[in-house]
N, C-alpha and C positions, 0 to 999 in steps of 0.2 A: 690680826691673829684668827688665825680657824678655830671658830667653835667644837670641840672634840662630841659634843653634843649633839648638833647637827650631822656629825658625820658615818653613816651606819657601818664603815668598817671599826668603829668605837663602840659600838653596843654590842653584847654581849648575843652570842645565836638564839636565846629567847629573845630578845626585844626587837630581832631582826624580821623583813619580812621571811615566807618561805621560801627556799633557792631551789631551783634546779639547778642539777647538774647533767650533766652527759660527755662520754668517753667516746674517741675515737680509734680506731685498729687498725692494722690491717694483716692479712693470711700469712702468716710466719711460713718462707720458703725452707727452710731445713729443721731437723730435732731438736737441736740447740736454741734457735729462734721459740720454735714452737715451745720449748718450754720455759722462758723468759715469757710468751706471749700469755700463758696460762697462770704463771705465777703473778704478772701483774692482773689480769682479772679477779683473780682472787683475791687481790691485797684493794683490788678499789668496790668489789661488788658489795661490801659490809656498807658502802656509802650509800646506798640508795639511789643510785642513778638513776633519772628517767627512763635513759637506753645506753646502752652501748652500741656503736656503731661498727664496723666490718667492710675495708672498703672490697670495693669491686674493681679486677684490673681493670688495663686499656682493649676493647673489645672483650669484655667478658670472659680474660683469659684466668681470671683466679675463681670464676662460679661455682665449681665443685666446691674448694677450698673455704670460698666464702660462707655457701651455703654450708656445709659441713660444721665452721664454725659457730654460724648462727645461730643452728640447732643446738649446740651441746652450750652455750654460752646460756639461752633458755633454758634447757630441759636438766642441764648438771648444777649451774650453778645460782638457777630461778634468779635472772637477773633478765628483764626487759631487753631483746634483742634487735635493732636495726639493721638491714641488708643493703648497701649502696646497689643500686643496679645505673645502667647506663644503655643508651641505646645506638652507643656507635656498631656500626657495622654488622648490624641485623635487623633482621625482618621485626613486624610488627607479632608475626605468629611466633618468631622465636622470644621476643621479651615478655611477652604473654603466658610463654612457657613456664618463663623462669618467675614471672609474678606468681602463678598459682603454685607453682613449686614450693615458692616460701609459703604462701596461705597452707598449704599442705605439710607445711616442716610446725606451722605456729607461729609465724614471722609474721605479725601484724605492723612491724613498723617499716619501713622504707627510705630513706636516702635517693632521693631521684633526681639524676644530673645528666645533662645531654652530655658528659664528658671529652674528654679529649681526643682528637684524629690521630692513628693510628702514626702518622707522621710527626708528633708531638705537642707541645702545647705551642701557641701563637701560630701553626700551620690554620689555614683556611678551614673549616668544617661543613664535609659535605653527607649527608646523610644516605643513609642507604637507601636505593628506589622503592622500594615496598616496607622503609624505616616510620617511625616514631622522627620529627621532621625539628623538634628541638625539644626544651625540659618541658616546657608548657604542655606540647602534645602529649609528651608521655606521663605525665600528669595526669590528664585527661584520663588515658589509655587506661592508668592503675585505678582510676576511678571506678570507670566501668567494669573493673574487675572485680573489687572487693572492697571492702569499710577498711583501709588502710589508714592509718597514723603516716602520713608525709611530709618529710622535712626535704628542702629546695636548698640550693644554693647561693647567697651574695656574696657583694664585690664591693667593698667600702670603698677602692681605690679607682672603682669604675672597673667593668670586664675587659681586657685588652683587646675584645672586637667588637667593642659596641663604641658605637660611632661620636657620642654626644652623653652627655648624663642625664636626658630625656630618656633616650632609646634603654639605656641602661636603667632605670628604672619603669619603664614599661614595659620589659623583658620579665623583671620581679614582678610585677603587678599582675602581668598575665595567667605566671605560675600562680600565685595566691589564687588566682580567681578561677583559675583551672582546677584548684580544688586540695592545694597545700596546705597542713598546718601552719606550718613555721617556715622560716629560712635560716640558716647557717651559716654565717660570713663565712668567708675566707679570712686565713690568718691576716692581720695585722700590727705593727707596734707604734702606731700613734695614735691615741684613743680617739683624738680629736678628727681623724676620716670617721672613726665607726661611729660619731655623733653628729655629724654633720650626715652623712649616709642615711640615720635614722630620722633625722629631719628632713632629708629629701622625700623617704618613703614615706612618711605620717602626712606631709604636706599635699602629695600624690593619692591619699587616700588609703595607705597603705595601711590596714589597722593588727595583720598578725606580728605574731612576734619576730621579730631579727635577732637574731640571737649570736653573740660576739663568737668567733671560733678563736681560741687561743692556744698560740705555738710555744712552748717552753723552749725557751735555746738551748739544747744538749748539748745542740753542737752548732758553734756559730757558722764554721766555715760550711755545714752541712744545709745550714738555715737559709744563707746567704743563697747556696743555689736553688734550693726551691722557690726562693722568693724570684730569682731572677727570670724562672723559667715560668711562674704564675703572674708576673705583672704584679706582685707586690713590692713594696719600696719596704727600705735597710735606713732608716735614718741618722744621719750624717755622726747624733750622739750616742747612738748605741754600737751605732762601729766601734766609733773610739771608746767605747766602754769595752769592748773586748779584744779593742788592740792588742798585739802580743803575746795573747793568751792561751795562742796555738797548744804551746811547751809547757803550757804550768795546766794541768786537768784541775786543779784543786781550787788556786782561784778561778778559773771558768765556769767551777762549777757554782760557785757563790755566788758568783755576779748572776750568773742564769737565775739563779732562786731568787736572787734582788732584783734583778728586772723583770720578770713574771710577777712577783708580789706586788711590787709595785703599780703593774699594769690593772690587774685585779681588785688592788685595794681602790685607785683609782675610779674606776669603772661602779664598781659597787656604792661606792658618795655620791655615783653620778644616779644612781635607781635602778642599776641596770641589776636585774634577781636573775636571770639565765644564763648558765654557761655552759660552752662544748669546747673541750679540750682536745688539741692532739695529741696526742701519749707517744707518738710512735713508739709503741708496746713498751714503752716504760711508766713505774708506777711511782718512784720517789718523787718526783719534784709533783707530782700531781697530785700523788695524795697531802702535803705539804699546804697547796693554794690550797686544797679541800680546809684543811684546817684553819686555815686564813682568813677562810669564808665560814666557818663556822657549822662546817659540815662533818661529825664524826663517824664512826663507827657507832 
C-alpha cells in the first residue's frame, strides 16, 4: 500500500514544496481566436506563472503577432512574458534584430529553438549561410546580446535527428553550457521517457533544470497528429482510452482531465516542482491541473 504520507500530491499546497508553473500560446490568427486567446490569459494570469510563453511561427512568420502579444501580455496584464524566436531562415543580423526588439518591448525572457525547415518537421535542417547554425549557436548569439532569461528545448523520446542518445543529449548539454537556464521537454505521456531522460542528463552532467512540457488532450485525434509529426509516441493505453470518443465530446472531455491529472499527480510524487503547459489557448483543463497541483488564484 502507498503511504498517502509520502506522497506530495497528498499534502496540502502549504506543506508542498514551491511549484512553478508556466503557460504556453500561440498568435491567435482571427478576432474570434484572439479573444479566446486573451480571455484564457486572463483566467491563468491570477496564478503566478513564471512566464507565459508566445510561440514563434516557421520562419519568423508570426514575429509581429508574436511580438505584439508579448508586449501587451507584460505591460496590460503584468504577467512575465516569454518570446519563442527561431533561427530558420535568417541571417544572424536579422535574429539579432528581433532579439533587441524584444529587449526594447521588456521581453527579458526567451524560448530559443533552432526550429523546424520550412519543408516541415522530420525534413533535413539546413541553416541559412550567414544563419545562427543550430539552438546552441543561437544561444550563444542571445547571450551576447543581453542578460536574457533562456529556456531551450528537450526530447524525452530522443530528437527524431539525432542519431544515438549520446548525440542527443550532448546537443542539450551544449545548449546549457551555451548559456540556457532551463529546458523545456517536448510533450510526452509516459512519464517513465521523461525520468529516464532526466537520468540521462543528470548522469551527463546535466545540472539545470528539465522541465516536463505537458499536452492536455482537447482533442485526441488533434494530439495524435502532432505527436506524429514531432516524433513523439501515443501509447498503445491511452489510445484505447479514447477509443470512440470521436462522437461523445463530453466523455472525451473527462477522460482528457483524467489523463492529464493523472499524469501531473504522478510526476509531482515523483519531486518533479516545474511545469510548462501547452494550453493551445485554452484555459479550462489548465487551470484545473493548477488546482491539482495546489496552485490558486
Amino acid at each position: 500500500m502507498i503511504d498517502d504520507n509520502l506522497r506530495a500530491s497528498r499534502k496540502t499546497a502549504a506543506q508542498r514544496p514551491d511549484l512553478q508553473l508556466s503557460f504556453e500560446f500561440f498568435p491567435p490568427k482571427t478576432d474570434a481566436m484572439e479573444e479566446r486567446f486573451w480571455d484564457s490569459i486572463t483566467k491563468l494570469a491570477p496564478l503566478s506563472p513564471r512566464f507565459v510563453s508566445v510561440t514563434y511561427g516557421a520562419g519568423g512568420s508570426t514575429r509581429e503577432r508574436t511580438l505584439r502579444m508579448v508586449r501587451r501580455i507584460t505591460g496590460d496584464k503584468g504577467v512575465p512574458a516569454a518570446a519563442h524566436l527561431t533561427c530558420v531562415g535568417a541571417t544572424r543580423d536579422e535574429v539579432d534584430e528581433v532579439v533587441r526588439g524584444y529587449a526594447e518591448a521588456g521581453v527579458s525572457k526567451i524560448v530559443a529553438l533552432r526550429g523546424d525547415p520550412p519543408e516541415g518537421v522530420g525534413q533535413p535542417f539546413t541553416p541559412h549561410p550567414e544563419g545562427y547554425q543550430n539552438a546552441a549557436d543561437l544561444v550563444a548569439g542571445i547571450r551576447r546580446i543581453g542578460d536574457f532569461d533562456i529556456s531551450v528545448a528537450a526530447y524525452p523520446e530522443k530528437h527524431p535527428q539525432s542519431v544515438d542518445w549520446d548525440a542527443d543529449i550532448d546537443n542539450l548539454k551544449r545548449k546549457i553550457d551555451a548559456g540556457a537556464d532551463r529546458a523545456i521537454t517536448q510533450m510526452f505521456f509516459s512519464n517513465a521517457d521523461y525520468l529516464r531522460y532526466l537520468e540521462r542528463a543528470r548522469k551527463a552532467g546535466i545540472t539545470a533544470p528539465i522541465v516536463p512540457g505537458i499536452q492536455p488532450i482537447h482533442s485526441f485525434k488533434q494530439i495524435s497528429g502532432f505527436a506524429a509529426r514531432c516524433g513523439a509516441s501515443i501509447p498503445d493505453w491511452l489510445a484505447e482510452r479514447f477509443d470512440g470518443l470521436d462522437e461523445d465530446p463530453e466523455t472525451h472531455a473527462l477522460m482528457a482531465a483524467a489523463v492529464a491529472a493523472e499524469q501531473v499527480t504522478e510526476l509531482l510524487d515523483e519531486g518533479v516542482t516545474e511545469f510548462h503547459f501547452y494550453t493551445l489557448n485554452r484555459s479550462n483543463l489548465v487551470l484545473a491541473l493548477a488546482r491539482l497541483l495546489g496552485r490558486r488564484p
